[in-house]
N, C-alpha and C positions, 0 to 999 in steps of 0.2 A: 949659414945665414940664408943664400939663396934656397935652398931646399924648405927651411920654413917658412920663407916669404910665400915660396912657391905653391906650398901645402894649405899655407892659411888664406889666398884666393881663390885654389880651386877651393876648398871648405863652404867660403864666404858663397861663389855664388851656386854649388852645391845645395844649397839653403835656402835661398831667397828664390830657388826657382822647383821648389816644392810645394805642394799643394796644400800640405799643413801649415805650412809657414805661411803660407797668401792668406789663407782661413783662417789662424786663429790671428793674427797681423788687423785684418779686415776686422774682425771681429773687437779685438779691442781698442783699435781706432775710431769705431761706433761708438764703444762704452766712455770712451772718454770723453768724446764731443757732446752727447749726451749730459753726463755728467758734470761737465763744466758750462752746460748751457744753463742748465738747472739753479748750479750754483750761482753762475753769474745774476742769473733772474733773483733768488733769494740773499745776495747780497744787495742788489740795485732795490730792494725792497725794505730790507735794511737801513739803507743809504735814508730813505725816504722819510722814514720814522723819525717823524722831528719828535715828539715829544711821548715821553714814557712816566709813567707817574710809579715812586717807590719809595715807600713811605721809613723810615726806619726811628726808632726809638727818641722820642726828644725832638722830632720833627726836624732832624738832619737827614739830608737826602744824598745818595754817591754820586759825589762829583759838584757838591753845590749844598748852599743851604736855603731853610726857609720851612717854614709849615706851607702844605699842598703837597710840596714832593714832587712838583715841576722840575724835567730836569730835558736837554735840548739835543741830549745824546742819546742813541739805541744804546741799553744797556742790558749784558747780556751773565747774568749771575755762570760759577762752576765753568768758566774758559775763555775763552780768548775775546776781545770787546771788537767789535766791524773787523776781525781778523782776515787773512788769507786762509788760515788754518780752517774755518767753517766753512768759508766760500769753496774751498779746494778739499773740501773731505772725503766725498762721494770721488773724487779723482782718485785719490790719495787708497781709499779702499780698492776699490777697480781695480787702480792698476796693481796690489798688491795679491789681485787675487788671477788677472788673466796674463797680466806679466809673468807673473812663475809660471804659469800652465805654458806660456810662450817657449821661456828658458828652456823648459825641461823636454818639450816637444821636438827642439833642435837637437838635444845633447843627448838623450836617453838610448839610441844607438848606433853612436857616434863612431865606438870602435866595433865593438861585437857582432853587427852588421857586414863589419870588413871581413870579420873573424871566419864567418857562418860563409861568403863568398868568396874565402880566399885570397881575397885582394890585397888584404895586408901583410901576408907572409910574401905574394909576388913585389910588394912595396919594398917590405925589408932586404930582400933580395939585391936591392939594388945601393950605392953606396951613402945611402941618408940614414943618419944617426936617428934613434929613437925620438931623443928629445925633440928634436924637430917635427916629427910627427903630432906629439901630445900637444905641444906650443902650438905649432900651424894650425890644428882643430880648433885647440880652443879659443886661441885670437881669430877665427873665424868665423866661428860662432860670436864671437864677443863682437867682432865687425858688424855684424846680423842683428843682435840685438842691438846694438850702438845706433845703429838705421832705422830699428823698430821705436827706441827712446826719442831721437829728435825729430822723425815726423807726427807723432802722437805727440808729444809736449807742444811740438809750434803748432800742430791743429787747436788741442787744447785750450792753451794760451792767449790764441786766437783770439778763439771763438766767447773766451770767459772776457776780454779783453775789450771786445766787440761789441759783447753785448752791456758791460758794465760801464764803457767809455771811461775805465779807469788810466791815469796818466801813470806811465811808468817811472818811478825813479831809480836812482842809484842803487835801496834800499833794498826795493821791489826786486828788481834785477837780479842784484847779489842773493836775495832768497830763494829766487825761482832757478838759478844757477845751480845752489846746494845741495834744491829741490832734486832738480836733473843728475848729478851728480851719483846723491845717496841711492836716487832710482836705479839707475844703470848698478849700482854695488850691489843693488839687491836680484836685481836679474842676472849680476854674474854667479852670486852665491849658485841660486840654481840649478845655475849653466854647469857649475865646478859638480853639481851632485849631482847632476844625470851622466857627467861624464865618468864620474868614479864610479858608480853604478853599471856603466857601461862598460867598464873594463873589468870588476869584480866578478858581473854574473855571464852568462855565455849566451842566453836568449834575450833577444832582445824587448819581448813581451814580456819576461819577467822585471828586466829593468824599467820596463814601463811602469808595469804594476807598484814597484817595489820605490820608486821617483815621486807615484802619485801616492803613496802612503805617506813618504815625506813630507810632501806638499801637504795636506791632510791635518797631518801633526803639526805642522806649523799654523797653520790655519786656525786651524779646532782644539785637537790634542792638547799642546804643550799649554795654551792659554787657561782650558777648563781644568787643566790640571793643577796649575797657581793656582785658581780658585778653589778647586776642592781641596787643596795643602791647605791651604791658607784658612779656611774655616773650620778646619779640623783642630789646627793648632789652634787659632784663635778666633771663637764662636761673636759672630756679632749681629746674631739675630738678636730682631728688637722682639719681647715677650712684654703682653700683657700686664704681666706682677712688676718684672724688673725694669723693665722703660727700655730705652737705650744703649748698646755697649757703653762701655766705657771708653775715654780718649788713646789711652793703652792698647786696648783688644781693638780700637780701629787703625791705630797705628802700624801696629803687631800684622796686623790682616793683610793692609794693603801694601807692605813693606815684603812679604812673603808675596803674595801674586806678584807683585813690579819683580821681584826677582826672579823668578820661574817663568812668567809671562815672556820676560824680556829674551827667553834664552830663545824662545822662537823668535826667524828673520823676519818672518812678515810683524809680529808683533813690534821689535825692534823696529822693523823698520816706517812701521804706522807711528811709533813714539818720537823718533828721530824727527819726519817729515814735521808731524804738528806742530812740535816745539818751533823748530825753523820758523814756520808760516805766521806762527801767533804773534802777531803784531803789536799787541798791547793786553796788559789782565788788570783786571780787579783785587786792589789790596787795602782788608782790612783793616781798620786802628781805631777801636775802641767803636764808639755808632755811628763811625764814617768807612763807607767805602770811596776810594780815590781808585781814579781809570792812571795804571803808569805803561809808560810805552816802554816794550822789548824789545832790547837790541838786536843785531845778529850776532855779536859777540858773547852776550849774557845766554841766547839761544844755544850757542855752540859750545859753552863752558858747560852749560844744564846737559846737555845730553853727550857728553866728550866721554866717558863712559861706554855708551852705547855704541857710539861711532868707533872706539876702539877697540869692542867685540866685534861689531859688523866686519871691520877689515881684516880682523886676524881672525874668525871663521874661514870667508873666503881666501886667506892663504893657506892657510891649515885645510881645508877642505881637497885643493888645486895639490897642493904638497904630497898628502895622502896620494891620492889620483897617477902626481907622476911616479912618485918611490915604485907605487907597484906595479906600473906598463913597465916602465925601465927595467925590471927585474924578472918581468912575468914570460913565461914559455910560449911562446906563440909554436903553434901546430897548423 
């Protein structure tokens, strides 16, 4: 136990007193503030929008009736109605995309670096168990990122917070908690893939390379590739002659991407955050649309699915990682 406490603060500030880590830290601590300044500006513009006109069949309007189609709410068709989830999107992207870069930037050579200087067979040397070593890293890395999540979140927060003079409640809270939460799960996935990458290959440039392919594929990859499945199986281009697909082939369609999209973390983890955030939708019934508010419970039942792949990638990922340090020949 001492030997991996030990392990996991030298790691920690190892880390945090690196030039990559100051930089890209720096850097998406810009992108967030940024981005939630933005959003806060296009919510509080939102906010503002007293009256929207929307006309629908019979001269019923969502969320009211009447011919004109006066209605005293921003109403916002296809998501979320004055949500967190719009307000916090361009967050929510960001960090999904310079956070991994973050993760990976710490982990990718984590051991192999030790390998290449020796320092880890003079380590073993001494009477510290393996596991202590893989644990100590990676909870120090995961300390690092931990540091990197809640000063970016409360700048954020802030700043979106600041500028919208939104009051917080209990609701708000519990969501931006979740928020925080599933982030961090997605920075450690990562963290666990540069580290196994670190221990499989022996250069540490290759594990670079071979980390930001990852990254890459989750990003771009795995999502264009639901789509290209998905339209192959079931075509739902609109044609001239034939109109429209049909309810089927768009069902068909978008049931195949949500499944293949979903297997990438950033995707997953862009679907988890919104659902969370979305504070209220638009539901149909007959030529009325009604605004109903979503829970965090109804949020976290919709995507409890998702959250149960997230966490068991990231064990499965760390699992793989230790089997094979613990087993492997260090030289």
């Amino acid at each position: 136990m001492a030997g991996f406490l030990t392990m996991a603060k030298k790691e920690f500030y190892d880390i945090i007193g690196e030039k990559k880590f100051l930089l890209i830290f720096g850097t998406l601590l810009i992108v967030i503030l940024v981005s939630t300044f933005q959003g806060g500006l296009q919510y509080s513009s939102s906010q503002s929008s007293t009256t929207t006109t929307t006309t629908m069949p019979g001269g019923q309007v969502p969320g009211g009736q009447g011919p004109g189609g006066n209605q005293t709410r921003p109403i916002q068709f296809m998501g979320s109605v004055s949500g967190l989830s719009q307000a916090l999107s361009s967050m929510v992207t960001n960090f999904s995309l310079v956070g991994g870069v973050l993760a990976i930037a710490i982990s990718f050579d984590t051991i192999n670096s030790e390998k290449q200087r020796g320092s880890l067979k003079t380590l073993l040397s001494y009477p510290i168990y393996r596991d202590s070593i893989v644990y100590g890293k990676y909870v120090g890395g995961l300390l690092a990122v931990a540091l990197v999540s809640v000063v970016t979140f409360m700048a954020g927060i802030g700043v979106f917070l600041g500028v919208t003079g939104l009051a917080l409640t209990m609701d708000t809270v519990l969501r931006l908690l979740i928020f925080f939460g599933v982030s961090l799960v997605y920075m450690a996935i990562f963290l666990a893939i540069g580290l196994l990458l670190s221990i499989v290959l022996p250069q540490p440039s290759t594990s670079l390379l071979a980390s930001m392919i990852v990254w890459l594929s989750s990003i771009q990859l795995i999502p264009n590739l639901g789509y290209a499945i998905g339209q192959i199986l079931y075509p739902v281009r609109m044609t001239f002659r034939e109109g429209g697909p049909s309810f089927t082939m768009q069902s068909g369609f978008t049931t195949i991407r949500a499944i293949i999209s979903g297997l990438s973390p950033s995707t997953a983890y862009e679907n988890i955050v919104n659902s969370i955030l979305t504070t209220s939708e638009l539901q149909f019934t007959s030529n009325q649309a009604t605004i109903v508010s979503v829970s965090v419970d109804k949020a976290l039942l919709t995507v409890a699915p998702s959250l149960i792949y997230f966490v068991g990638l990231l064990i499965a990922i760390f699992a793989v990682a230790y089997i094979i340090f613990t087993r492997q020949e260090i030289r």
